[in-house]
MARMARTOR-429338 format. One record per atom (N, C-alpha, C): residue number from 1; atom name; y, x, z. Coordinates in steps of 0.05 Angstrom, whole numbers, plus 32768, in hexadecimal, padded with zeros to 4 digits. Atoms other than C-alpha are relative to their C-alpha. Example, Ala and Ser with C-alpha at 12.3 -4.5 7.8 and 13.67 -1.06 7.14 Angstrom:
// residues 2
+-----+------+------+------+------+
! pos ! site !    v !    u !    w !
+-----+------+------+------+------+
!   1 !    N ! 7FE8 ! 8012 ! 8000 !
!   1 !   CA ! 7FA6 ! 80F6 ! 809C !
!   1 !    C ! 8018 ! 8012 ! 8000 !
!   2 !    N ! 7FE8 ! 7FF0 ! 7FFF !
!   2 !   CA ! 7FEB ! 8111 ! 808F !
!   2 !    C ! 8016 ! 7FF1 ! 800E !
+-----+------+------+------+------+
// end
This chain:
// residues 78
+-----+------+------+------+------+
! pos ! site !    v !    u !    w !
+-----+------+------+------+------+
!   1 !    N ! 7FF7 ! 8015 ! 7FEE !
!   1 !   CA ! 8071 ! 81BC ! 7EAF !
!   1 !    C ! 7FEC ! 7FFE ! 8017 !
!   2 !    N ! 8016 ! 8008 ! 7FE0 !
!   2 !   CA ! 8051 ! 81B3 ! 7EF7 !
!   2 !    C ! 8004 ! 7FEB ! 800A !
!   3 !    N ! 7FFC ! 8019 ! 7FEE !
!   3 !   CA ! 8044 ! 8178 ! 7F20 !
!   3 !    C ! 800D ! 800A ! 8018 !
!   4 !    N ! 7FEF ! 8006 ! 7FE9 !
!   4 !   CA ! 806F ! 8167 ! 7F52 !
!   4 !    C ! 7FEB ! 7FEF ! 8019 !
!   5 !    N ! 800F ! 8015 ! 7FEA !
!   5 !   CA ! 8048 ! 8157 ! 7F98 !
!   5 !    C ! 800D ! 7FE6 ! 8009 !
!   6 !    N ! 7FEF ! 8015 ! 7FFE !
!   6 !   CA ! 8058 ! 810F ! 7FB2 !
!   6 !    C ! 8015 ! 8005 ! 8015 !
!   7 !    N ! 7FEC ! 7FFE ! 7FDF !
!   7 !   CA ! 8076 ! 8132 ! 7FF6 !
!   7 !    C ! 801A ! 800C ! 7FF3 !
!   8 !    N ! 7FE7 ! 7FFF ! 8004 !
!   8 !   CA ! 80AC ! 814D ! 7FCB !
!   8 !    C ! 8015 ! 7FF2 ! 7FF0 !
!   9 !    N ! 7FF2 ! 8011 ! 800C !
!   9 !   CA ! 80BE ! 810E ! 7FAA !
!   9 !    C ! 801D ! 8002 ! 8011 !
!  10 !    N ! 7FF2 ! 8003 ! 7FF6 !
!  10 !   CA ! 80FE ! 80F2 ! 7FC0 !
!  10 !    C ! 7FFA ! 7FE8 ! 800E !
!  11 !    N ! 8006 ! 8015 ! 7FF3 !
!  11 !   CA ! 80FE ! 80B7 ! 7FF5 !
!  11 !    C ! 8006 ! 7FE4 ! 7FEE !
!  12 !    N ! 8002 ! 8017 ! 8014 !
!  12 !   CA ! 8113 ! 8083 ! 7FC2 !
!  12 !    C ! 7FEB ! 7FFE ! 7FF0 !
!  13 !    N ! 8019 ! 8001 ! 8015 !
!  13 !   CA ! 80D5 ! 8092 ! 7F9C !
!  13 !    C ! 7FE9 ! 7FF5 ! 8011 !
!  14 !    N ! 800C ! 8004 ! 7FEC !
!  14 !   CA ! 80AD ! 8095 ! 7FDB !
!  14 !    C ! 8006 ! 7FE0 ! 800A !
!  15 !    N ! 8001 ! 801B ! 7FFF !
!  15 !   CA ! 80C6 ! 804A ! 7FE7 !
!  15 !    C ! 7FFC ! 7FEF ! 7FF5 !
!  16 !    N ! 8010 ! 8011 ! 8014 !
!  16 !   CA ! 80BA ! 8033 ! 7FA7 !
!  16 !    C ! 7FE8 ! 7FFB ! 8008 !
!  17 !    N ! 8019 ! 7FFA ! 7FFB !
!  17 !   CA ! 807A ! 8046 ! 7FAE !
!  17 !    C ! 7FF1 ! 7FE6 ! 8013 !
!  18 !    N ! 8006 ! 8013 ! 7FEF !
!  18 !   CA ! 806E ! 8020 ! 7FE6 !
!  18 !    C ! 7FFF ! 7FDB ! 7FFC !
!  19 !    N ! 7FF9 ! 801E ! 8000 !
!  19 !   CA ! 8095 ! 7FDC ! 7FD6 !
!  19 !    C ! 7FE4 ! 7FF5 ! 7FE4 !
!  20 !    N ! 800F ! 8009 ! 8013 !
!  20 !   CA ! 8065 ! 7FE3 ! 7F95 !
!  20 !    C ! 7FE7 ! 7FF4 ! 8008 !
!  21 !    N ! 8017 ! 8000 ! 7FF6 !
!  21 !   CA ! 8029 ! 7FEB ! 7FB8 !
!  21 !    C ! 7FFA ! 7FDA ! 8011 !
!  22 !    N ! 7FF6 ! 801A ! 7FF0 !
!  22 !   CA ! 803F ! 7FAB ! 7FE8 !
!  22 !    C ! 8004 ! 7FE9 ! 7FEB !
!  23 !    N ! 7FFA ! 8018 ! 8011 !
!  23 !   CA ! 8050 ! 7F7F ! 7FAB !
!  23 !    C ! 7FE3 ! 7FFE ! 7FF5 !
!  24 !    N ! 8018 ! 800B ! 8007 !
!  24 !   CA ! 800D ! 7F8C ! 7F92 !
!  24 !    C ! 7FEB ! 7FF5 ! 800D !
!  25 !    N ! 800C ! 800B ! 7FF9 !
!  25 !   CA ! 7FF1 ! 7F76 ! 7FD0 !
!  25 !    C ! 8009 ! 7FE0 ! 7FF7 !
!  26 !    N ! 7FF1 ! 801E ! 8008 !
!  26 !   CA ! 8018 ! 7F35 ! 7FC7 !
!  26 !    C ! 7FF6 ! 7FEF ! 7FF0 !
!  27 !    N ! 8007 ! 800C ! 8017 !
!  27 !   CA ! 8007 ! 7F27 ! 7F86 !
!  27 !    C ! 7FDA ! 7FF9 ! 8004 !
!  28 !    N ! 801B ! 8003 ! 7FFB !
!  28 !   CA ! 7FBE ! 7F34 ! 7F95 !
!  28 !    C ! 7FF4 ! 7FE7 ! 8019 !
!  29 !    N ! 8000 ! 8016 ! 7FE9 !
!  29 !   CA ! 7FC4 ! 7F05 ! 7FCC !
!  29 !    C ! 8006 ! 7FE3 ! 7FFD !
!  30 !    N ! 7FFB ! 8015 ! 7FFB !
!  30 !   CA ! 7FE5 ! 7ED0 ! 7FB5 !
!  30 !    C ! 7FEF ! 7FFD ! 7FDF !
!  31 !    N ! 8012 ! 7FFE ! 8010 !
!  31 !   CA ! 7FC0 ! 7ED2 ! 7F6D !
!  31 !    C ! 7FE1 ! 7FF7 ! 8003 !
!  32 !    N ! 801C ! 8001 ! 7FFE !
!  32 !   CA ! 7F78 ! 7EDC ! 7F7F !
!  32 !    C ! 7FF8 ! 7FFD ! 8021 !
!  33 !    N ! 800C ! 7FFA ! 7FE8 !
!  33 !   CA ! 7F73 ! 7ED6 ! 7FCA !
!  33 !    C ! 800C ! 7FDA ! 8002 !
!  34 !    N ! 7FFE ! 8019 ! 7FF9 !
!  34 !   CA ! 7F9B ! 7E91 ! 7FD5 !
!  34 !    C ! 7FF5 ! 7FEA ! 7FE2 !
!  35 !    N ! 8007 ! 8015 ! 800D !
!  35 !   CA ! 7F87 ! 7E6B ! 7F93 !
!  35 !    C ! 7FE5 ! 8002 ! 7FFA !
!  36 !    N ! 801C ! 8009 ! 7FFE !
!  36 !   CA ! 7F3F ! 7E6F ! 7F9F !
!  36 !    C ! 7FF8 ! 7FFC ! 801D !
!  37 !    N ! 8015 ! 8002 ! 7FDF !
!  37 !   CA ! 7F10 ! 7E6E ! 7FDE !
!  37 !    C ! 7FFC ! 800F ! 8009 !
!  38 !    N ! 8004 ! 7FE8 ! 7FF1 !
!  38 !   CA ! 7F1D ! 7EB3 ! 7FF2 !
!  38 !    C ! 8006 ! 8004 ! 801D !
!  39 !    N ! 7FE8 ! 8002 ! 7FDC !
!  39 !   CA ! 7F4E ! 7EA4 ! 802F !
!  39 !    C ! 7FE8 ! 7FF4 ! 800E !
!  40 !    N ! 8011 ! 800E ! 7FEE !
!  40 !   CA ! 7F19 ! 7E7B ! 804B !
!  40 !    C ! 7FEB ! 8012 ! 8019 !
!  41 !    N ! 8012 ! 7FE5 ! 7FEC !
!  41 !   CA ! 7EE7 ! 7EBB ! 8061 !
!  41 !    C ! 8014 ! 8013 ! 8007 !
!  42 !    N ! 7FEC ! 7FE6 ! 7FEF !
!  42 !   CA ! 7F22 ! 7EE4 ! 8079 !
!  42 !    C ! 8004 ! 7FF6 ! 801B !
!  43 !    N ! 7FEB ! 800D ! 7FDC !
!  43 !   CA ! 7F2F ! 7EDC ! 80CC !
!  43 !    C ! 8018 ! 800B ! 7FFF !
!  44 !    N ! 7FE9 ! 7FF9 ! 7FF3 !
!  44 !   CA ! 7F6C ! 7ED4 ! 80DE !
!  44 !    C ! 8018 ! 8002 ! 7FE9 !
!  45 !    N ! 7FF0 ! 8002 ! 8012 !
!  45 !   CA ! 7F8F ! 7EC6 ! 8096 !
!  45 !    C ! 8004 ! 7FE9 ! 8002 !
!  46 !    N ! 7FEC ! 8017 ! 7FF9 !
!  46 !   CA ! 7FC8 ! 7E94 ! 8096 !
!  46 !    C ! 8009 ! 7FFF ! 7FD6 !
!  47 !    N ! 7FF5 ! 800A ! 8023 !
!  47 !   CA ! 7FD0 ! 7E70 ! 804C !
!  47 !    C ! 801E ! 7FFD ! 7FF9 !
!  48 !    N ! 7FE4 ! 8002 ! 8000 !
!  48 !   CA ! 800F ! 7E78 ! 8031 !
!  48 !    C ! 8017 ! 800C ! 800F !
!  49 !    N ! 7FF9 ! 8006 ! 7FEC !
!  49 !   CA ! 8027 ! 7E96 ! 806E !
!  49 !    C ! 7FFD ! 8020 ! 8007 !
!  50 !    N ! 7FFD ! 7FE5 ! 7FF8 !
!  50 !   CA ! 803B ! 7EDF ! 808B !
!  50 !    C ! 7FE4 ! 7FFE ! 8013 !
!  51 !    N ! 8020 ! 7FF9 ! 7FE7 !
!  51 !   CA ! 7FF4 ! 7EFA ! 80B4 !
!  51 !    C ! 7FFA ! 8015 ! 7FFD !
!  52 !    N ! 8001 ! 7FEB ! 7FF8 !
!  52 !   CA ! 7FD2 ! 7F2E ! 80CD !
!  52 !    C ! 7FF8 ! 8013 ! 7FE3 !
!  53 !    N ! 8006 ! 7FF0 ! 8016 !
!  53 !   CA ! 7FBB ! 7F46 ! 808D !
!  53 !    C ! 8012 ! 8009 ! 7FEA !
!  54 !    N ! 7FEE ! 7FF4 ! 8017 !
!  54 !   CA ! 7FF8 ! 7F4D ! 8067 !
!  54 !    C ! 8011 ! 8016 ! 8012 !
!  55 !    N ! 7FF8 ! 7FEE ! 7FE6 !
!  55 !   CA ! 800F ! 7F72 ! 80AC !
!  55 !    C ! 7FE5 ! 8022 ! 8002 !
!  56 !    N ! 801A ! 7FEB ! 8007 !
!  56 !   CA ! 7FCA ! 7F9D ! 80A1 !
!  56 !    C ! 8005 ! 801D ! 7FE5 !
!  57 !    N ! 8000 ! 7FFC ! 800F !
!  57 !   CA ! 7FD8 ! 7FAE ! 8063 !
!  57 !    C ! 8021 ! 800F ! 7FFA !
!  58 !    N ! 7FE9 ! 7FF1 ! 8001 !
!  58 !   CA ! 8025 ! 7FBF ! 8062 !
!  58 !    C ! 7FF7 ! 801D ! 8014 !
!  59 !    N ! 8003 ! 7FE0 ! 7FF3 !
!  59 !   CA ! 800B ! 7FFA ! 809E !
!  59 !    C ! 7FEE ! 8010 ! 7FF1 !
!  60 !    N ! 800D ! 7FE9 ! 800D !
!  60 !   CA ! 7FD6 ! 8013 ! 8073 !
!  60 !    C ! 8012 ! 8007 ! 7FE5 !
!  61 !    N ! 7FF8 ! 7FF6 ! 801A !
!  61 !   CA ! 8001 ! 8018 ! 8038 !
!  61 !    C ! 8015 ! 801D ! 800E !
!  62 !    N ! 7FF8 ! 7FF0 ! 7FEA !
!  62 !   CA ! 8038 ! 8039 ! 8073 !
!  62 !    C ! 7FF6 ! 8020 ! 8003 !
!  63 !    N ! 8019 ! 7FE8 ! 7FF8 !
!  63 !   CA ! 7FFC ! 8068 ! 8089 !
!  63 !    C ! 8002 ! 8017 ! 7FE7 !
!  64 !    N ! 8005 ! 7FEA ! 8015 !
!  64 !   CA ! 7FEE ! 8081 ! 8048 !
!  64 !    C ! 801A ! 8004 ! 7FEC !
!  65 !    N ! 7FEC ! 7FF3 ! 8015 !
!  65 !   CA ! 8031 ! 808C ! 8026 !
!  65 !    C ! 8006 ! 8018 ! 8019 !
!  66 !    N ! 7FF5 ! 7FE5 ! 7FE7 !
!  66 !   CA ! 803E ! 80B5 ! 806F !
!  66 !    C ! 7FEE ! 8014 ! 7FFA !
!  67 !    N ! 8019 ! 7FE2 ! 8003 !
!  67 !   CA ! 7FFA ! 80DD ! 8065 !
!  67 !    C ! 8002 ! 800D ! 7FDE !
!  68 !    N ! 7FF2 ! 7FF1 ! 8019 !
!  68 !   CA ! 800E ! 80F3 ! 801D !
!  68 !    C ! 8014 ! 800E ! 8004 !
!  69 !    N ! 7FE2 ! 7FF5 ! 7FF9 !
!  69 !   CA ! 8052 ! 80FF ! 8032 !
!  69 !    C ! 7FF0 ! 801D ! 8012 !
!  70 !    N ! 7FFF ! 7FEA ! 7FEC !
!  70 !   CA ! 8038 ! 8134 ! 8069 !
!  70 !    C ! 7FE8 ! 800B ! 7FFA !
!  71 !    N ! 8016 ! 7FEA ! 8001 !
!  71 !   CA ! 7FF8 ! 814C ! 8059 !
!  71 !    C ! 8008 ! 801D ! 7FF1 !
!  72 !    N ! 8001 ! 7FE5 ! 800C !
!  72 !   CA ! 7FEE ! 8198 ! 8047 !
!  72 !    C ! 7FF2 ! 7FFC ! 7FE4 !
!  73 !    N ! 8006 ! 7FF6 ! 801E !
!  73 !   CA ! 7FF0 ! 81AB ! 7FFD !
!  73 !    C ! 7FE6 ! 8011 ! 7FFD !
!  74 !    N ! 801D ! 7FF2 ! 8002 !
!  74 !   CA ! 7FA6 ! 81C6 ! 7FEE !
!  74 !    C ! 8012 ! 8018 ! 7FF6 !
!  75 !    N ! 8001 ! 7FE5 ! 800C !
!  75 !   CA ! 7FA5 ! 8211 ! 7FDA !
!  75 !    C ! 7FF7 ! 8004 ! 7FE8 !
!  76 !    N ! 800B ! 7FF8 ! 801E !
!  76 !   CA ! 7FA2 ! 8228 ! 7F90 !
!  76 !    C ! 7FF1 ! 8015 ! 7FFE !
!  77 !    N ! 800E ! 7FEA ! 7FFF !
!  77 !   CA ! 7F6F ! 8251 ! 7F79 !
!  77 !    C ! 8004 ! 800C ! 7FE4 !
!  78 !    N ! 7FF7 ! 7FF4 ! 8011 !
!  78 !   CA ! 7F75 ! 8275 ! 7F48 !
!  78 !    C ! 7FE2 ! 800D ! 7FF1 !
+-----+------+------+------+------+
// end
């Protein structure tokens, strides 16, 4: 059996992926970031409230499902 690279998943997998990644910001956000005194030292975070950092965070997740998707497959050695 061989692994399958992620670039030749299928795009429904490749979206999962993503929405997962995104829900676990969420949860991590609304969990441990809004029910303590974390939000407080972040600039520019909005309680309860779409902001730059859930906007931050959807492009890096973006970024790196694209740079998986396209990077070159290392060389086997043998």
């Amino acid at each position: 059996m061989t692994t399958v690279p992620f670039r030749q998943m299928p795009m429904v997998i490749k979206v999962a992926t993503g929405v997962a990644f995104f829900t676990f910001w969420l949860c991590l956000e609304e969990f441990l970031i809004n029910r303590s005194t974390f939000w407080q030292y972040m600039p520019y975070y909005k309680r309860d409230d779409a902001c730059i950092w859930d906007l931050m965070v959807g492009l890096l997740i973006v970024g790196g499902l694209w740079w998986a998707t396209t990077r070159d497959e290392p060389v086997a050695r043998a």
